[in-house]
LUMSE-505523 format. One record per residue: residue number from 0; z, x, y of N, C-alpha, C in turn; residue in three letters. Coordinates in steps of 0.05 Angstrom, whole numbers, always signed. Example, Ala and Ser with C-alpha at 12.3 -4.5 7.8 and 13.67 -1.06 7.14 Angstrom:
KOLZA num   n.zz   n.xx   n.yy  ca.zz  ca.xx  ca.yy   c.zz   c.xx   c.yy residu
KOLZA   0   +156   +264   -114   +156   +246    -90   +156   +264    -66    ALA
KOLZA   1   +142   +257    -45   +143   +273    -21   +157   +258     +1    SER
REM end
This chain:
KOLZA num   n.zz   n.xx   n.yy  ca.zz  ca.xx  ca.yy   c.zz   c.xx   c.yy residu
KOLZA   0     +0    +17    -24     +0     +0     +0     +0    +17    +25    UNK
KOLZA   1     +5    +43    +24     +4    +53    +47    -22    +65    +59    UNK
KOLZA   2    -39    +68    +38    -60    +76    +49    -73    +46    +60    UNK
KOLZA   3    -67    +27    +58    -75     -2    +64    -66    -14    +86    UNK
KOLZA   4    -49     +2    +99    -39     +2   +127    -59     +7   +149    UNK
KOLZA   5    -76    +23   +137    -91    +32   +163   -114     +7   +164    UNK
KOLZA   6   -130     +2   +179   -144    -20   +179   -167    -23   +171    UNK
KOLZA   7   -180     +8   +173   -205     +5   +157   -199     +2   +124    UNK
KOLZA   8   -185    +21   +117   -172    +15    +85   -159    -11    +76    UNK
KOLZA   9   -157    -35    +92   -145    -48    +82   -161    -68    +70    UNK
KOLZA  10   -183    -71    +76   -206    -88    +56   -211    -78    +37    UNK
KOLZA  11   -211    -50    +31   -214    -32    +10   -201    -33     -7    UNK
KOLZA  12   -168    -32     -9   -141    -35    -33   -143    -66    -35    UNK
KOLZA  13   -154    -83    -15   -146   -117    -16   -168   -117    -52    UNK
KOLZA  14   -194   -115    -43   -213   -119    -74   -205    -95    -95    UNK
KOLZA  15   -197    -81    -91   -185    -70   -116   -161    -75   -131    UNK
KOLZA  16   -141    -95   -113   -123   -104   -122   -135   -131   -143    UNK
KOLZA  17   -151   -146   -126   -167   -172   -131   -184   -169   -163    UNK
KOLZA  18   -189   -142   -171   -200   -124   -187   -177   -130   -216    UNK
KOLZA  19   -155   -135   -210   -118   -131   -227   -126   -164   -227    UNK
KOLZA  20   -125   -171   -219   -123   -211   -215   -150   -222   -232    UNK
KOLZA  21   -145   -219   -245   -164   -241   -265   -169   -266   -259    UNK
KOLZA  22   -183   -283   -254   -190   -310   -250   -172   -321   -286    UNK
KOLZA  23   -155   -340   -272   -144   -354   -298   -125   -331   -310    UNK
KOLZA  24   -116   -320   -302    -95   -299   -320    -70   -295   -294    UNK
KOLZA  25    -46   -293   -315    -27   -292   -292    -23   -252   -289    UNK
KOLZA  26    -27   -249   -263    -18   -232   -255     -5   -205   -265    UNK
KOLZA  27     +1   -185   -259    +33   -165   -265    +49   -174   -238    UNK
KOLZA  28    +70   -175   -243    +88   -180   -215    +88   -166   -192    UNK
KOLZA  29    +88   -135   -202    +76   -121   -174    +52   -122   -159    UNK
KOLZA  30    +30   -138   -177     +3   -138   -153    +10   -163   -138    UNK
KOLZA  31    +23   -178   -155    +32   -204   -127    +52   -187   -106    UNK
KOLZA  32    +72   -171   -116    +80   -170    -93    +59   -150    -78    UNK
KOLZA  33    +53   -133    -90    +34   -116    -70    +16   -129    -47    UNK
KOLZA  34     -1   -150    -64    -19   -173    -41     -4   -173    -15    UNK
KOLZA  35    +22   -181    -22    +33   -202     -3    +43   -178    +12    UNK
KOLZA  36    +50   -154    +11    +59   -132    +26    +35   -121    +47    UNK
KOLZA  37    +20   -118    +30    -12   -106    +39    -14   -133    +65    UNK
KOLZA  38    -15   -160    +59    -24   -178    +79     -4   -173    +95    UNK
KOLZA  39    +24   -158    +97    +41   -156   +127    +34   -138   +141    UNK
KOLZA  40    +32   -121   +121    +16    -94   +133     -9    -96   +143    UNK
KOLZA  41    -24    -99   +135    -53   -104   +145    -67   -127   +153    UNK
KOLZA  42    -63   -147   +168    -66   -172   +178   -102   -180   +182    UNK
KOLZA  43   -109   -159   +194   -139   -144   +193   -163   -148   +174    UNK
KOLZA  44   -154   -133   +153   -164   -119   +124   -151   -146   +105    UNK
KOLZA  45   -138   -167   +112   -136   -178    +86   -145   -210    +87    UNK
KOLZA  46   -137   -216   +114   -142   -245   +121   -170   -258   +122    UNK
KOLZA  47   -187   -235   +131   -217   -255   +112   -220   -249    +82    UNK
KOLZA  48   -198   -236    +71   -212   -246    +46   -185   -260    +25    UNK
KOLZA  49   -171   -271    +40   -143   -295    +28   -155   -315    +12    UNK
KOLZA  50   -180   -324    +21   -188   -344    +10   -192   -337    -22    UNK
KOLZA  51   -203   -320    -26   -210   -315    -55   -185   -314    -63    UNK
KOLZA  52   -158   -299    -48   -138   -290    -71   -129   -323    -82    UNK
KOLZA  53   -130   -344    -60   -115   -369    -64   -135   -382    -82    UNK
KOLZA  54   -156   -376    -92   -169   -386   -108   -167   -377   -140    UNK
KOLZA  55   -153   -350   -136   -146   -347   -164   -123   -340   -164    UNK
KOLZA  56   -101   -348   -143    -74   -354   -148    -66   -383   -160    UNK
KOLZA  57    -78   -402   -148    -68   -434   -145    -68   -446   -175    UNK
KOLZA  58    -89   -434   -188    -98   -457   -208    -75   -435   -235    UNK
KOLZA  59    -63   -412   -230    -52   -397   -246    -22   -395   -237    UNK
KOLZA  60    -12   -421   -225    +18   -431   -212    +30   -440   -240    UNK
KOLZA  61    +24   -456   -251    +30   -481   -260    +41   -465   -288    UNK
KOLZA  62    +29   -444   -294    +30   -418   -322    +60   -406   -315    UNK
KOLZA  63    +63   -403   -290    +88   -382   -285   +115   -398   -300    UNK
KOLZA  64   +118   -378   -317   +150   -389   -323   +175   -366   -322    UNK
KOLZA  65   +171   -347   -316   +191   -329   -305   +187   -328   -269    UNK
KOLZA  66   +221   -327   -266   +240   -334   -242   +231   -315   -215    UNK
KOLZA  67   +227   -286   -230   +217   -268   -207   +189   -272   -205    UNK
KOLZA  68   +170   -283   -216   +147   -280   -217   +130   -306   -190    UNK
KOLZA  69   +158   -338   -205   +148   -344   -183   +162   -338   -156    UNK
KOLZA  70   +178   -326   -152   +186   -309   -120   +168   -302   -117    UNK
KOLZA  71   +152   -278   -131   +133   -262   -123   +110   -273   -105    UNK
KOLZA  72   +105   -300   -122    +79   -317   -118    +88   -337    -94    UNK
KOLZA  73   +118   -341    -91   +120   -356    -59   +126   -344    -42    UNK
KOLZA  74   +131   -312    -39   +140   -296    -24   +110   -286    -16    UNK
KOLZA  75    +92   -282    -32    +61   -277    -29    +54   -301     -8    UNK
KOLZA  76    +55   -320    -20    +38   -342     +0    +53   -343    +24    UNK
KOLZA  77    +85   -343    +29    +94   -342    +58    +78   -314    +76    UNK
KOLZA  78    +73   -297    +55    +63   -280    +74    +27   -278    +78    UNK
KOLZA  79    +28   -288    +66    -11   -298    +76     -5   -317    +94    UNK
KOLZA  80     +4   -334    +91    +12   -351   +116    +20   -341   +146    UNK
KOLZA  81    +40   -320   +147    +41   -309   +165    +18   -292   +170    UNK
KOLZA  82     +4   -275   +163    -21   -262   +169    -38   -280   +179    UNK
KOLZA  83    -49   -301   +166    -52   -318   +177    -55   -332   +217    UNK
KOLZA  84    -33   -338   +210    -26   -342   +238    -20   -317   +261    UNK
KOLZA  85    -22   -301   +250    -29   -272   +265    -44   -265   +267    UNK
KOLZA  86    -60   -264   +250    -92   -266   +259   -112   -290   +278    UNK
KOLZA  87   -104   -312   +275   -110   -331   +304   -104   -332   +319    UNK
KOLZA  88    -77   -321   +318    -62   -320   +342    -77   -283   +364    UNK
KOLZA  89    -84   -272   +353    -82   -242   +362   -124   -245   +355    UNK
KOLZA  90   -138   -266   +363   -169   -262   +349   -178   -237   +368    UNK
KOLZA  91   -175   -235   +392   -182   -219   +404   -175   -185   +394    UNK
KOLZA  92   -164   -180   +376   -161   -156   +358   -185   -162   +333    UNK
KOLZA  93   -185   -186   +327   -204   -185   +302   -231   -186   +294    UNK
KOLZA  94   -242   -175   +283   -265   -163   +267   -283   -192   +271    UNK
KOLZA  95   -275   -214   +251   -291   -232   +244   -274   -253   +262    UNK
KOLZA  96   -297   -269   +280   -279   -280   +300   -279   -311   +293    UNK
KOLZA  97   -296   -316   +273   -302   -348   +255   -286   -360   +238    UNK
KOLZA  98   -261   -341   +240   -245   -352   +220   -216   -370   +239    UNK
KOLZA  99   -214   -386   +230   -197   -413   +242   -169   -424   +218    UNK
KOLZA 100   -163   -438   +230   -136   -449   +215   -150   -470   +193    UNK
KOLZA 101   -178   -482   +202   -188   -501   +182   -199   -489   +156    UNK
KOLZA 102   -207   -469   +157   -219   -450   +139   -189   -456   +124    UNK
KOLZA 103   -172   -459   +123   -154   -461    +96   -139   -481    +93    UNK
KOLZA 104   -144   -507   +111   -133   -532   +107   -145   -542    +78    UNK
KOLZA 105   -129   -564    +74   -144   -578    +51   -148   -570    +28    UNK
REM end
């Protein structure tokens, strides 16, 4: 995660993590938490591409049956959430300026 701090690298560790995340497979506990560290750290480098992680986080919720795992997975999403809103809030720092709060309603 620390090389994922810097901003160009942080799109870089985001799909290599995404790389560990299998569509339909749960996780190791550290790449959830890692995601969700990487998205505090890097607000930049991770928030256009949340959408994918929430597409192969959501449907692989319902599997979790150990206690730390789902922390991992709501401590992850509070913090995409916050990146999130740091990134609309702060667009004038950001890269891709098309991305909005609706892009993840619904």
């Amino acid at each position: 995660v620390a090389l994922g701090r810097r901003k160009e690298y942080g799109a870089m560790v985001m799909d290599e993590l995404m790389t560990k995340f299998g569509a339909g497979t749960v996780p190791h506990f550290f790449v959830v938490e890692t995601l969700g560290k990487l998205a505090s750290e890097n607000v930049y480098g991770v928030v256009p591409r949340v959408k994918d992680a929430l597409t192969r986080m959501l449907p692989v919720m319902a599997g979790i049956k150990h206690d730390n795992l789902k922390w991992a997975f709501c401590s992850c999403l509070a913090k995409f959430c916050d990146a999130i809103l740091d990134y609309v809030a702060n667009m004038d720092k950001a890269d891709d300026k098309s991305i909005t709060f609706e892009m993840y309603y619904g």
